[in-house]
gemmi code that builds the backbone of each chain (N, CA, C; Angstrom):
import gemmi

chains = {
    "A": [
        ("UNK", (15.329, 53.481, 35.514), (14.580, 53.213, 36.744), (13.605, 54.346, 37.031)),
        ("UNK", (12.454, 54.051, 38.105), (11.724, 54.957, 37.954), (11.245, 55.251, 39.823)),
        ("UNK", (11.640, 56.406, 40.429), (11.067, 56.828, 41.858), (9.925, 57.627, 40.967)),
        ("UNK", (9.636, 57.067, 42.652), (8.221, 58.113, 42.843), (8.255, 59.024, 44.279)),
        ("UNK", (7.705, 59.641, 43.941), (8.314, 60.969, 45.214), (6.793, 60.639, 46.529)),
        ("UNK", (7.023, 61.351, 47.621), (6.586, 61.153, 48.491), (5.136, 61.942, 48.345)),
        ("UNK", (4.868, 62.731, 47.859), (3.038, 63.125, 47.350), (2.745, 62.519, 46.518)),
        ("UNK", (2.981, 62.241, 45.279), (2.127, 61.389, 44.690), (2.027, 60.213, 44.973)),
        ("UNK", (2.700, 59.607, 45.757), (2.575, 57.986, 46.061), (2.122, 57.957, 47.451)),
        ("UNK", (1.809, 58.792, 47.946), (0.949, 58.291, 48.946), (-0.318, 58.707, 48.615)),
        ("UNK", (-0.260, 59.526, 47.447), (-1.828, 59.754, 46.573), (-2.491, 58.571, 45.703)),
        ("UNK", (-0.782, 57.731, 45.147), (-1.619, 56.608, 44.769), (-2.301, 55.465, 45.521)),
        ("UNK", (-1.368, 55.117, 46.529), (-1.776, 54.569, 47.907), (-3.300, 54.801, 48.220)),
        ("UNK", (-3.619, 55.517, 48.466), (-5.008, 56.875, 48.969), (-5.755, 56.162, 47.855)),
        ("UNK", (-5.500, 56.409, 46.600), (-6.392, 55.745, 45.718), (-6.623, 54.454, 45.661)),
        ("UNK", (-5.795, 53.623, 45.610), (-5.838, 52.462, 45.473), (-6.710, 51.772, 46.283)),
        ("UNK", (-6.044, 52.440, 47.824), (-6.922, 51.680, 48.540), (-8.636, 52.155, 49.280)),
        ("UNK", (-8.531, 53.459, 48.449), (-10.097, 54.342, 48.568), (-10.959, 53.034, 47.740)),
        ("UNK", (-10.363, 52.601, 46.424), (-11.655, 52.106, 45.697), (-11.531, 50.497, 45.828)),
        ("UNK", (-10.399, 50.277, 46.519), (-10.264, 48.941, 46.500), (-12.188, 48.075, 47.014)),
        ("UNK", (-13.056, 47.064, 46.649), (-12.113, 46.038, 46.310), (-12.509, 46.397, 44.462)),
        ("UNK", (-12.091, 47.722, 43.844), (-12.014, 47.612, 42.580), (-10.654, 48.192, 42.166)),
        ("UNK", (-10.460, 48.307, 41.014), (-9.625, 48.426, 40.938), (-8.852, 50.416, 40.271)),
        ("UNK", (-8.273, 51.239, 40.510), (-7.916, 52.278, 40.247), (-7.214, 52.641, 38.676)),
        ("UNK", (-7.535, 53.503, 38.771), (-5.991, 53.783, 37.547), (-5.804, 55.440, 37.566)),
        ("UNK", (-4.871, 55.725, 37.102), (-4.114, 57.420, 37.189), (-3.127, 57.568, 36.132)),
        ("UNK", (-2.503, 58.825, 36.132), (-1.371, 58.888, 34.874), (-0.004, 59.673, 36.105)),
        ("UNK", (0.675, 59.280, 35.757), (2.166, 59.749, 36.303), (2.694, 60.713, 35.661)),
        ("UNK", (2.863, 62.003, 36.485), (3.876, 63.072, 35.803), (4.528, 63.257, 35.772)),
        ("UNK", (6.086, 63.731, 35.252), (6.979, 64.173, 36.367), (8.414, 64.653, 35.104)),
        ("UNK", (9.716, 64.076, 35.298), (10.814, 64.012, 34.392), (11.509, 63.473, 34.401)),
        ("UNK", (11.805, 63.187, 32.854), (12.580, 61.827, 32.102), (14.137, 62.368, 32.184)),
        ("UNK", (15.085, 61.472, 32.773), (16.436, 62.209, 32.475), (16.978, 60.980, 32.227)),
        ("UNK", (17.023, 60.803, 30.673), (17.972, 59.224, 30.030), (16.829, 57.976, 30.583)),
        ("UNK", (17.992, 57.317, 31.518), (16.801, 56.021, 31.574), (16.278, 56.189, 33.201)),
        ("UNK", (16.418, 57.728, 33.680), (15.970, 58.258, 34.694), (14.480, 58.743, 34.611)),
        ("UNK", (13.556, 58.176, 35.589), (12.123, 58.931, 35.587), (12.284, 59.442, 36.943)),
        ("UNK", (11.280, 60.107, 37.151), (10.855, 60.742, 38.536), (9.675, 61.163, 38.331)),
        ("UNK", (8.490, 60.667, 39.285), (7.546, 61.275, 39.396), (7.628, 61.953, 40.402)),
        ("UNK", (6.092, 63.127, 39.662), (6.383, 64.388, 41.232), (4.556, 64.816, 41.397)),
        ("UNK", (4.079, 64.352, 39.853), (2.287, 64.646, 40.450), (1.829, 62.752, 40.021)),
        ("UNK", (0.858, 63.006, 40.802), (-0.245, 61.765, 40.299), (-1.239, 62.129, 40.490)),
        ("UNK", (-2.045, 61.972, 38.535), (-3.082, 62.004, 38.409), (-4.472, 61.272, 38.488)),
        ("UNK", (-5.715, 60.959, 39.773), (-6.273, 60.398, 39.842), (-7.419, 60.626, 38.615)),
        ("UNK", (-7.349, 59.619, 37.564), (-8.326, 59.269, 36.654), (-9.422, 58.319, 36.888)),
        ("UNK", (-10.842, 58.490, 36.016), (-11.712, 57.274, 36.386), (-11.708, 56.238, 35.762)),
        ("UNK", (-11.963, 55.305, 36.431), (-11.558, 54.256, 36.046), (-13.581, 53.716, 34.897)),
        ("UNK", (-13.462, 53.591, 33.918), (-14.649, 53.702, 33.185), (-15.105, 52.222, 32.512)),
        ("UNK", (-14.093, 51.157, 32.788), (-14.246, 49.903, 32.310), (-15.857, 49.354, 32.477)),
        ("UNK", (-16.783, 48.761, 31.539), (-17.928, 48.800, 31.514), (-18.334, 47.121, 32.831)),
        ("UNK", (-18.769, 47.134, 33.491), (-19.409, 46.201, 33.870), (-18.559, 45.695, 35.835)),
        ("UNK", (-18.122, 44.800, 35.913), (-17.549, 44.694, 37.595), (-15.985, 45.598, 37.265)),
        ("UNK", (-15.426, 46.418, 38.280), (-14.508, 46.768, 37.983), (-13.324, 46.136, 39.081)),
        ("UNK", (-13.997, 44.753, 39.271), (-13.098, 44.720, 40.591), (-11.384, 43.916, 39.969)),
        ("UNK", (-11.063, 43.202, 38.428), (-10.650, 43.028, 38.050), (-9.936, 43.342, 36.724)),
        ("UNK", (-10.686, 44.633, 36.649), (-10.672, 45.298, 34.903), (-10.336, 46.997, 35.186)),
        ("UNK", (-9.947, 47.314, 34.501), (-9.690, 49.155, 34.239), (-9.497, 49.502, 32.518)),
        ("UNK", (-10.167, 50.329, 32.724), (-9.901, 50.853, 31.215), (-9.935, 52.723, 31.253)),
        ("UNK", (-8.873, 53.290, 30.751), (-8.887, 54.887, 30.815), (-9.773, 55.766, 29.434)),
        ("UNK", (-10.226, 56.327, 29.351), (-11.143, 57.533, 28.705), (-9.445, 58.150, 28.063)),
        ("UNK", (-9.527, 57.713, 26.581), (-8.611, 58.819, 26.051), (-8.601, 60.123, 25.869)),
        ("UNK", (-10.039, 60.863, 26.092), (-9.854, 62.218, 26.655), (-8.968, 62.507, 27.753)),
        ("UNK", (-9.461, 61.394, 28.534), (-8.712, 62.062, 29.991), (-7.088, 62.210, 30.076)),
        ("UNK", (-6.894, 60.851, 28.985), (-4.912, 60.871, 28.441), (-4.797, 62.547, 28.055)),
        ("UNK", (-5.825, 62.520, 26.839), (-5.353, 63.690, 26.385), (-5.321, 65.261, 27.398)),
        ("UNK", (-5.885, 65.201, 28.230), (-6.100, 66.409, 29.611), (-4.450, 66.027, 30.463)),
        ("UNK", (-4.071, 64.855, 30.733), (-3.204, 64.198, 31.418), (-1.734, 64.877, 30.629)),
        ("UNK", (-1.535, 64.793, 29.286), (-0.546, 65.201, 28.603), (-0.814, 66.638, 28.600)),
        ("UNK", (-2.021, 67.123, 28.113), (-2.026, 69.314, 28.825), (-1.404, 69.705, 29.899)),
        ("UNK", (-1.583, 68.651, 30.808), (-1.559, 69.332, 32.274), (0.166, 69.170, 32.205)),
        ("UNK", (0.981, 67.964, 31.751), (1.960, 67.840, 31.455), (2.658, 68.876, 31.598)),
        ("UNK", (2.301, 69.262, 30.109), (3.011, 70.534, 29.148), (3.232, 71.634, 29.873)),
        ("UNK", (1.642, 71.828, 30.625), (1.117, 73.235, 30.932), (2.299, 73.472, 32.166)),
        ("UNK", (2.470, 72.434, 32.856), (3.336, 72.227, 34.333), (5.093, 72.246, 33.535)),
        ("UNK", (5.161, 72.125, 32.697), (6.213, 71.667, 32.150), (7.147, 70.900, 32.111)),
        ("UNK", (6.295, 69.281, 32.546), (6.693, 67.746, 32.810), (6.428, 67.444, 31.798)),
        ("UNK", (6.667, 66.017, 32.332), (7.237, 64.861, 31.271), (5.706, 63.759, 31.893)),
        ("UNK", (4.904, 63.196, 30.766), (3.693, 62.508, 30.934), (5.204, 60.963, 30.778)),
        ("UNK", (5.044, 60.526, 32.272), (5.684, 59.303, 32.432), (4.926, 57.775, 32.130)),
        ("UNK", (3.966, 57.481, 33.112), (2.902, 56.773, 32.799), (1.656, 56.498, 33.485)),
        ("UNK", (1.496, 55.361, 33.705), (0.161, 54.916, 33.911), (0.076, 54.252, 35.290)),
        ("UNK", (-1.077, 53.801, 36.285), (-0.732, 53.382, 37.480), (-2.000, 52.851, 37.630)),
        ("UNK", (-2.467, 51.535, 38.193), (-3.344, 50.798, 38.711), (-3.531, 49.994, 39.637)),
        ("UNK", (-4.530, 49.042, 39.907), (-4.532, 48.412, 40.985), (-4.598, 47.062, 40.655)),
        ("UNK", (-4.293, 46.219, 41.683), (-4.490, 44.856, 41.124), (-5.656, 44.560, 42.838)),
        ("UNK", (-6.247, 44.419, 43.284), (-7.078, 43.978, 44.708), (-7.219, 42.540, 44.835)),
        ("UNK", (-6.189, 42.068, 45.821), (-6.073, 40.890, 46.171), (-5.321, 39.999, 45.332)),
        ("UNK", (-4.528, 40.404, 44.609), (-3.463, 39.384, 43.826), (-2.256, 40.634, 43.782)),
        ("UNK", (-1.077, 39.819, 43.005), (0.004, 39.978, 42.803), (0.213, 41.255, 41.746)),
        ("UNK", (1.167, 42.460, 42.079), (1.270, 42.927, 40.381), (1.793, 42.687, 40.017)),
        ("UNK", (1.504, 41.965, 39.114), (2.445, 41.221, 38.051), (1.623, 42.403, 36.743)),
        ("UNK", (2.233, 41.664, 35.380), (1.899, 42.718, 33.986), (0.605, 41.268, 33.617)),
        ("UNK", (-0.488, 41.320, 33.607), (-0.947, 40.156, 33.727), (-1.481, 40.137, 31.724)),
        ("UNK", (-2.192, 39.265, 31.399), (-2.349, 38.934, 29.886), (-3.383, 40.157, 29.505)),
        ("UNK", (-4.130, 40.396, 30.056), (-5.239, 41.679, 30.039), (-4.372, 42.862, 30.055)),
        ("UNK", (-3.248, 42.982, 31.218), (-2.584, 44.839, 30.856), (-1.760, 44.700, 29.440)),
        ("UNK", (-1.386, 43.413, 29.251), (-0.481, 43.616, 28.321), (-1.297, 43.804, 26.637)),
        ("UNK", (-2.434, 42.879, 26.526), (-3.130, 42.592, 25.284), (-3.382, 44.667, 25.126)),
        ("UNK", (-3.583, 45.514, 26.287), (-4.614, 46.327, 26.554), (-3.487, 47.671, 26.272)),
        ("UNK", (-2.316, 47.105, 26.027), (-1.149, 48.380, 26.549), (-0.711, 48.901, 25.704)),
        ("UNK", (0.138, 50.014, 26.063), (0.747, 51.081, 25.108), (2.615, 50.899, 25.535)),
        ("UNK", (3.344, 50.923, 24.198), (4.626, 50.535, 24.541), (5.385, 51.848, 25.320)),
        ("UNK", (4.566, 53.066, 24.804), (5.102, 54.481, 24.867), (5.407, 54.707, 26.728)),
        ("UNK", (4.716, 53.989, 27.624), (4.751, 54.431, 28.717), (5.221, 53.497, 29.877)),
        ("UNK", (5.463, 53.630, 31.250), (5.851, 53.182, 32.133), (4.321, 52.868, 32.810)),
        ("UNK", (4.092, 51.497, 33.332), (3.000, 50.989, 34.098), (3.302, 50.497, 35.177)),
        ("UNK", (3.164, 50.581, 36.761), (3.110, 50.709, 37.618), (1.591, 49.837, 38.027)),
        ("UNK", (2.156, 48.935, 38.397), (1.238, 47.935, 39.216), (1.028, 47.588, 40.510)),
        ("UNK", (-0.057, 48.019, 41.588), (-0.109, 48.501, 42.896), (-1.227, 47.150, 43.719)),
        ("UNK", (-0.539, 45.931, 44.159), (-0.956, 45.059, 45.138), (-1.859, 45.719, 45.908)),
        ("UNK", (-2.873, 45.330, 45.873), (-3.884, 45.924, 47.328), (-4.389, 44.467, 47.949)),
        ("UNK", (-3.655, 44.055, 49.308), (-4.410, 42.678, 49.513), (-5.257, 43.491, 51.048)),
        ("UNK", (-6.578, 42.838, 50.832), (-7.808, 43.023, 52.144), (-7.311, 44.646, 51.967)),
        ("UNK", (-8.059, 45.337, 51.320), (-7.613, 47.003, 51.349), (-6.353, 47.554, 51.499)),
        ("UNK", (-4.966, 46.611, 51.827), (-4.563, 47.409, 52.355), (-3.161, 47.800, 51.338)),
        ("UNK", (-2.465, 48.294, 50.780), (-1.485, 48.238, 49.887), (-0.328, 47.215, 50.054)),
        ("UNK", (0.364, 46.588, 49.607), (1.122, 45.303, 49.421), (2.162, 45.425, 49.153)),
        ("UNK", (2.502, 45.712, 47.919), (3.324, 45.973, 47.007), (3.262, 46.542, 45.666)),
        ("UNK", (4.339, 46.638, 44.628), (4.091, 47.558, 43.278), (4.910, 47.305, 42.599)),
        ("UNK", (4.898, 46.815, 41.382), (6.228, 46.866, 40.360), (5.911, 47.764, 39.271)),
        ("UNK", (7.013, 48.071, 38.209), (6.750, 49.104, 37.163), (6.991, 47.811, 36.157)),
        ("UNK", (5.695, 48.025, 34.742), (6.256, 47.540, 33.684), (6.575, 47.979, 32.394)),
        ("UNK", (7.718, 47.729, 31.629), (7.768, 48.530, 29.918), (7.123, 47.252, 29.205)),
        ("UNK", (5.870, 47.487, 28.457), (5.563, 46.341, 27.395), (6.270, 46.735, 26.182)),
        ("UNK", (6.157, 45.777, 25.043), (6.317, 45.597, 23.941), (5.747, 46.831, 23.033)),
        ("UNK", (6.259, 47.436, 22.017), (4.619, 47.649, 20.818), (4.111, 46.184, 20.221)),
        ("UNK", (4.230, 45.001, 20.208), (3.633, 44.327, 19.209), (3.107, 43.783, 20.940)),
        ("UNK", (3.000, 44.247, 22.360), (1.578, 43.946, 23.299), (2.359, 42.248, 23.712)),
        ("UNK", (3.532, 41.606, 23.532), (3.860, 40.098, 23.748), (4.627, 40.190, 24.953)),
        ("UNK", (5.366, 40.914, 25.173), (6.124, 40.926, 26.582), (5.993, 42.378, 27.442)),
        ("UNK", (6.729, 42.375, 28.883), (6.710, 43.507, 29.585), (8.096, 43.195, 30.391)),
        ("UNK", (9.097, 43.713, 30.572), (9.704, 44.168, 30.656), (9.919, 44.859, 32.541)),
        ("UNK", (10.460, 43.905, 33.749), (10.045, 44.818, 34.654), (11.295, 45.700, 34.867)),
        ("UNK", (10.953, 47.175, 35.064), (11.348, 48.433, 35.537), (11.768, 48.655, 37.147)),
        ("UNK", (13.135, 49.078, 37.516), (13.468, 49.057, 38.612), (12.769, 49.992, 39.449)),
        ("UNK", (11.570, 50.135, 40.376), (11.005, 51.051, 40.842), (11.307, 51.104, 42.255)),
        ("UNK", (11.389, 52.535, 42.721), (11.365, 52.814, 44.230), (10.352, 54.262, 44.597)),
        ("UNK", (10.116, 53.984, 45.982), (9.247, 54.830, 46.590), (9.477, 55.171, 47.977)),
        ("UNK", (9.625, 56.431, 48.678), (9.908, 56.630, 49.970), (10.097, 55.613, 50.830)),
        ("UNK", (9.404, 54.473, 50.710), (8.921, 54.041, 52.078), (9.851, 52.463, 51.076)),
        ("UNK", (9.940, 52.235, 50.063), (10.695, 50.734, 49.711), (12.095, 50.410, 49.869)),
    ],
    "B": [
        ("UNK", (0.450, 75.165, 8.158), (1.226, 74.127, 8.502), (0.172, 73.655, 10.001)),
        ("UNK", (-0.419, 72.305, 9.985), (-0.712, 71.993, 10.771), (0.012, 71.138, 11.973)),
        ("UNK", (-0.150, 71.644, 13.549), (0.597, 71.225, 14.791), (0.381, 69.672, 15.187)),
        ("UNK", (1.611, 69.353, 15.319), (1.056, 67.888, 15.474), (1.754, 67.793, 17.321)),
        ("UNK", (1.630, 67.615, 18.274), (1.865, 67.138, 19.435), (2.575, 65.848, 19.870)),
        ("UNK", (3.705, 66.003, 20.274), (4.236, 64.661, 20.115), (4.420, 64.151, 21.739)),
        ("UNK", (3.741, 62.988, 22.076), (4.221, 62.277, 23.540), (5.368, 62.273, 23.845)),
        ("UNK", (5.829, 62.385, 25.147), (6.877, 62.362, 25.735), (7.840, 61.348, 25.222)),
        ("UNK", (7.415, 59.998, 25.467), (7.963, 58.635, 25.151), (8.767, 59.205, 23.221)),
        ("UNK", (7.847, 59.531, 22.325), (8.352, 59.761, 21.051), (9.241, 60.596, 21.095)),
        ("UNK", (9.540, 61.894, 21.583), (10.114, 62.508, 21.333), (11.656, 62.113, 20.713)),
        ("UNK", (11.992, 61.259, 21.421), (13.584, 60.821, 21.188), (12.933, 60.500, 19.377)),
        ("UNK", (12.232, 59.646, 19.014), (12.137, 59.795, 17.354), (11.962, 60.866, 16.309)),
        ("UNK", (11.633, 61.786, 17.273), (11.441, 63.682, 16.289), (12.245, 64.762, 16.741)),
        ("UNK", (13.630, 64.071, 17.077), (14.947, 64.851, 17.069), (14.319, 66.028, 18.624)),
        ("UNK", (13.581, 65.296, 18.982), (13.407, 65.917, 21.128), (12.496, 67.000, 20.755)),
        ("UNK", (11.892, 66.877, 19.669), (10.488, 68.336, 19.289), (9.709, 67.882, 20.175)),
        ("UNK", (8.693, 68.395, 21.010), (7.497, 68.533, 21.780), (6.347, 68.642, 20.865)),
        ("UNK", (6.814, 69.286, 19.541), (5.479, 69.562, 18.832), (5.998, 69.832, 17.852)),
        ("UNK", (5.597, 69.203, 16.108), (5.933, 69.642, 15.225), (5.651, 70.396, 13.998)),
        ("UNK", (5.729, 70.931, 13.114), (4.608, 71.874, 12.324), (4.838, 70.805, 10.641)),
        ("UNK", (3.743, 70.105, 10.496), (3.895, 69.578, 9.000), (2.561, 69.774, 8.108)),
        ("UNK", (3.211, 69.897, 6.645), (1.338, 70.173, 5.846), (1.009, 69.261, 5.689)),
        ("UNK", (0.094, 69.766, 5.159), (-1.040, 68.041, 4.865), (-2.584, 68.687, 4.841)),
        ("UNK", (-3.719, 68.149, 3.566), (-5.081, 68.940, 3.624), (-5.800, 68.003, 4.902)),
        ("UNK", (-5.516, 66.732, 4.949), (-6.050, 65.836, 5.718), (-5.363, 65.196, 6.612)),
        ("UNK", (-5.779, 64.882, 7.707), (-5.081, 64.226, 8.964), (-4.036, 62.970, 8.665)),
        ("UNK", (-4.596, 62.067, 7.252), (-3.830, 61.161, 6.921), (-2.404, 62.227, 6.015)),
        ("UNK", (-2.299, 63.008, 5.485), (-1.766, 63.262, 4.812), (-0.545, 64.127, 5.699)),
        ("UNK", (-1.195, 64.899, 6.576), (-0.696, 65.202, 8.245), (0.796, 64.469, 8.850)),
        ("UNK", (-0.355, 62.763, 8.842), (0.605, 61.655, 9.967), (1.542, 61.294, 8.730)),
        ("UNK", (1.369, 61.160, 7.077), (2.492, 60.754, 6.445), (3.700, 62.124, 6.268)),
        ("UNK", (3.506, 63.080, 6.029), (4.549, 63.902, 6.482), (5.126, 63.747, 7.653)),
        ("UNK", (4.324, 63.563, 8.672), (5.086, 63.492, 10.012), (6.245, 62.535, 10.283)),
        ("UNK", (5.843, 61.129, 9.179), (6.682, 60.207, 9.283), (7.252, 60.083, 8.273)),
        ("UNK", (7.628, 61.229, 7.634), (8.378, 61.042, 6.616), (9.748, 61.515, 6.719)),
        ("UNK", (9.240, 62.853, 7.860), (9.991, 63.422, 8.107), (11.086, 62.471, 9.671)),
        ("UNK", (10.506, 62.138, 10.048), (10.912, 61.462, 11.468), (10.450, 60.096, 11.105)),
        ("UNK", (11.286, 59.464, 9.729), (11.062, 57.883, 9.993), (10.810, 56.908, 10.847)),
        ("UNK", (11.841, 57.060, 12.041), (11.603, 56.103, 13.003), (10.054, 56.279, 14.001)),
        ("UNK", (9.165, 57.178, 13.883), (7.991, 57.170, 14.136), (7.040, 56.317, 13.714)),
        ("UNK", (7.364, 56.001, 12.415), (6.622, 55.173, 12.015), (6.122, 54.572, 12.217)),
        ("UNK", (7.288, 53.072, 12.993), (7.086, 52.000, 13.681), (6.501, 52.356, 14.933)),
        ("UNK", (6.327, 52.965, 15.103), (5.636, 53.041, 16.748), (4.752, 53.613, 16.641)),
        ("UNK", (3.848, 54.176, 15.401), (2.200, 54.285, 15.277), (1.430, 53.604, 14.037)),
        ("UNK", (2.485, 52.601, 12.989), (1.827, 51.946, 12.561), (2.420, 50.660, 12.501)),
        ("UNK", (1.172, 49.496, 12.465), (1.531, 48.446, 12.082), (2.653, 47.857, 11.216)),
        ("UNK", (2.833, 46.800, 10.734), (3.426, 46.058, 9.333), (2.389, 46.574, 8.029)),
        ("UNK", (1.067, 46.043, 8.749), (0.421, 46.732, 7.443), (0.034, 47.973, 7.351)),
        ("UNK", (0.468, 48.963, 8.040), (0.360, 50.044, 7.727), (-0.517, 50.828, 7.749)),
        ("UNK", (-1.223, 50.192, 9.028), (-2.243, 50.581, 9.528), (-1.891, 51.328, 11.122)),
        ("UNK", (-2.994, 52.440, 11.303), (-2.288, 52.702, 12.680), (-2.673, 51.445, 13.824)),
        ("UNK", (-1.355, 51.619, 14.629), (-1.850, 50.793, 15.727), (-2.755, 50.806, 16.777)),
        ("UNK", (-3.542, 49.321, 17.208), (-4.751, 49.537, 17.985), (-4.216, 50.038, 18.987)),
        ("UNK", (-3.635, 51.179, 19.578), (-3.507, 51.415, 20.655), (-3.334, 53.026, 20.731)),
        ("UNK", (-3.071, 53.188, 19.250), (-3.095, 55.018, 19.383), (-4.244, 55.372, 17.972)),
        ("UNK", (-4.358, 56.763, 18.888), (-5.894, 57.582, 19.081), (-5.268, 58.569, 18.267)),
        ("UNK", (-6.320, 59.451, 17.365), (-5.256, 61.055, 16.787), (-6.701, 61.570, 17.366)),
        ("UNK", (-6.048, 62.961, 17.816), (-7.655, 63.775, 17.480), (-7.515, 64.855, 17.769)),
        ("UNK", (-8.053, 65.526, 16.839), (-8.489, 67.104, 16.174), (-8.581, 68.062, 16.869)),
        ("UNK", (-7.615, 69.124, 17.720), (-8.370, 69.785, 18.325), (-8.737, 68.569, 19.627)),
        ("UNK", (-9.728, 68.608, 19.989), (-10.619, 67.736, 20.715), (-11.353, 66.521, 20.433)),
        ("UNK", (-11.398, 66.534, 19.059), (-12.496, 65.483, 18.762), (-11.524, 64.083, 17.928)),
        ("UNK", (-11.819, 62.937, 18.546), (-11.647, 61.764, 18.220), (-11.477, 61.665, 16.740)),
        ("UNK", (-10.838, 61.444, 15.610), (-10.653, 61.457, 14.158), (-11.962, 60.220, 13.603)),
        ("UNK", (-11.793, 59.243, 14.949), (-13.051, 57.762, 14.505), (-14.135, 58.382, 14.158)),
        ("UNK", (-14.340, 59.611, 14.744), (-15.962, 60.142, 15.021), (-15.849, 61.161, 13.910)),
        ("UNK", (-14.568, 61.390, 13.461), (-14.654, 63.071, 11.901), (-14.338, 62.312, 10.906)),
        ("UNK", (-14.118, 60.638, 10.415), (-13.711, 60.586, 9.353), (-12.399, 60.360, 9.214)),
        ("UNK", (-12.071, 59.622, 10.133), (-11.039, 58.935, 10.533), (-9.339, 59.882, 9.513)),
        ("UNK", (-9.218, 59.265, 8.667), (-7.646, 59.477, 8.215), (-7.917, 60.485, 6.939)),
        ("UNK", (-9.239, 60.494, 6.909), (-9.653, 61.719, 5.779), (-9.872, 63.109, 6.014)),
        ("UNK", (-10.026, 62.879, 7.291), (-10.513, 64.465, 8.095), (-9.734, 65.801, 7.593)),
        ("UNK", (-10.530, 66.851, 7.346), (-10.306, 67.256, 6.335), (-8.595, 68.312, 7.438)),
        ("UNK", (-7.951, 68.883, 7.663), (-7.096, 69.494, 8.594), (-6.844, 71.058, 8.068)),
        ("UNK", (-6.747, 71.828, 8.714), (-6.102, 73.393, 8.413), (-5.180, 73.516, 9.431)),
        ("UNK", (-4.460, 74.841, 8.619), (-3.254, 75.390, 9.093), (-3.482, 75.943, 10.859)),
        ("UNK", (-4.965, 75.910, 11.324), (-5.426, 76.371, 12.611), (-5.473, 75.294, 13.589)),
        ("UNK", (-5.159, 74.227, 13.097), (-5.587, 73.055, 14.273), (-4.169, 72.140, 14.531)),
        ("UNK", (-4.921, 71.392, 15.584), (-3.632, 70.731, 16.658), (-3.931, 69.463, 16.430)),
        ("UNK", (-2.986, 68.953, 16.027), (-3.162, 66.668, 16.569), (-2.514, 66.764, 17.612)),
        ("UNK", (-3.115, 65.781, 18.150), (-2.650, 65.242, 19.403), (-2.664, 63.441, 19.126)),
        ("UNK", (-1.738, 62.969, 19.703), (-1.599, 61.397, 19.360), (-1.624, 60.817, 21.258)),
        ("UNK", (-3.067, 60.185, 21.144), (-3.107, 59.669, 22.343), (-3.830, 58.211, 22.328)),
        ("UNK", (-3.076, 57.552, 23.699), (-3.256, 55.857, 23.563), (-4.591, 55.623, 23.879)),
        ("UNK", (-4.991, 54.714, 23.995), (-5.996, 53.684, 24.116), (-5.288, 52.691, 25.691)),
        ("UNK", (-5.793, 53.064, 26.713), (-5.011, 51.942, 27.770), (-6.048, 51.464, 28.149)),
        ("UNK", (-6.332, 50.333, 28.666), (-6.957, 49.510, 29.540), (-5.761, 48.285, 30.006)),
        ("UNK", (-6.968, 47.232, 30.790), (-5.924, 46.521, 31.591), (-6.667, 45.843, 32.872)),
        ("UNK", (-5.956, 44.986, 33.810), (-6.967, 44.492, 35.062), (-5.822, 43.219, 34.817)),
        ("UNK", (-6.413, 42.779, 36.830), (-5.822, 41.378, 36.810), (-6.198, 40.166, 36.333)),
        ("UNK", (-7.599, 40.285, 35.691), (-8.100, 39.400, 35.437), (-7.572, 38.801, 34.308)),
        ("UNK", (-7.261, 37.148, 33.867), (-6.791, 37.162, 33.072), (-8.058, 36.658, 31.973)),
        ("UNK", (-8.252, 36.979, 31.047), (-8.686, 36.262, 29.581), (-9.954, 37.544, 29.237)),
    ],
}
model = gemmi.Model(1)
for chain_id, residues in chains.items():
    chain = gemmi.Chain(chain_id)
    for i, (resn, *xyz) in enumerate(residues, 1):
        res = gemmi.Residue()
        res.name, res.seqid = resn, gemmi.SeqId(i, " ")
        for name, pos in zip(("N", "CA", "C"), xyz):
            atom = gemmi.Atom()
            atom.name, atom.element = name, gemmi.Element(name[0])
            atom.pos, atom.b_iso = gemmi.Position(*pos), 0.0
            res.add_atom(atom)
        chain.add_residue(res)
    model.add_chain(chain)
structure = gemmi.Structure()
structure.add_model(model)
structure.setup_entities()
């Protein structure tokens, strides 16, 4: 299962609903203990997907690679990934999954009319066919 | 011996190393030590065919391997891999 602590999730919050009606993305820091996560930073990344972003995100693998430094440098654990969905459901939809990495935890953040909604965490596949939802909590759930 | 950087998520496949030291003149020669040594890596950066998967990135130091010459790049005992994903994503579906 995976908390998220009370600064970074109201940082993702903050984000989500700063760029809403597009959509966000960030990387999650924090530490892995067994099938224990905890986040404790969240990293606001840009979101660089070419054309409307009000349904699409795509991350700059430089910026992964800065995301895993800062990791190290802090001496966390690079947990995962975090986005927005604006005006629908988070669900793991056919686009995060075709688009995903099995290695990490994804965190999907409801923004309906700006305002935050709800959030689930997902584990995909490596062969990208299923996701897997992750028991997530946050101060306020 | 060139540094290879291993993601959090892998670690459990390279006996909990953070970072490992393997030879190799070239980056391909690099990632097959790496998984030679830590079999179960394998599967989780290459395909069936044995190709890496579309979703992970190696790169040099700083620079993208697509842009040096992908799996030929030439590597020394001075430089770092780093193995990083490829994410995108959105609600949109298709």
């Amino acid at each position: 299962m995976m908390h998220i602590e009370r600064g970074p999730w109201r940082e993702m919050v903050n984000h989500a609903q700063a760029v809403y009606p597009n959509e966000c993305c960030g990387a999650m820091l924090g530490r892995i203990d067994g099938d224990n996560k905890t986040v404790s930073v969240a990293m606001v990344l840009d979101n660089v997907s070419q054309g409307s972003q009000a349904a699409r995100y795509e991350l700059r693998p430089e910026d992964l690679l800065k995301a895993d430094r800062e990791a190290r440098a802090r001496g966390l654990d690079m947990i995962g990934i975090y986005h927005s969905h604006p005006d629908c459901d988070a669900y793991f939809s056919e686009t995060d999954l075709k688009n995903s990495c099995p290695w990490y935890s994804f965190v999907v953040m409801s923004v309906q009319k700006g305002t935050f909604n709800h959030a689930n965490s997902w584990l995909p596949n490596a062969e990208q066919t299923h996701a897997e939802k992750e028991e997530l909590t946050w101060p306020e759930s | 011996m060139a540094r290879i950087l291993i993601p959090t998520p892998l670690r459990q496949f390279a006996e909990k190393n953070d970072n490992v030291e393997v030879a190799g003149a070239t980056v391909g020669e690099v990632l097959t030590a790496l998984t030679t040594r830590f079999p179960d890596l394998k599967k989780n950066l290459y395909n069936d065919e044995g190709k890496l998967r579309s979703f992970v990135n190696v790169y040099l130091n700083d620079e993208d391997i697509r842009y040096t010459g992908k799996e030929a790049t030439a590597v020394t005992d001075a430089d770092t891999l780093s193995i990083v994903p490829s994410i995108a994503g959105g609600a949109h579906v298709g």
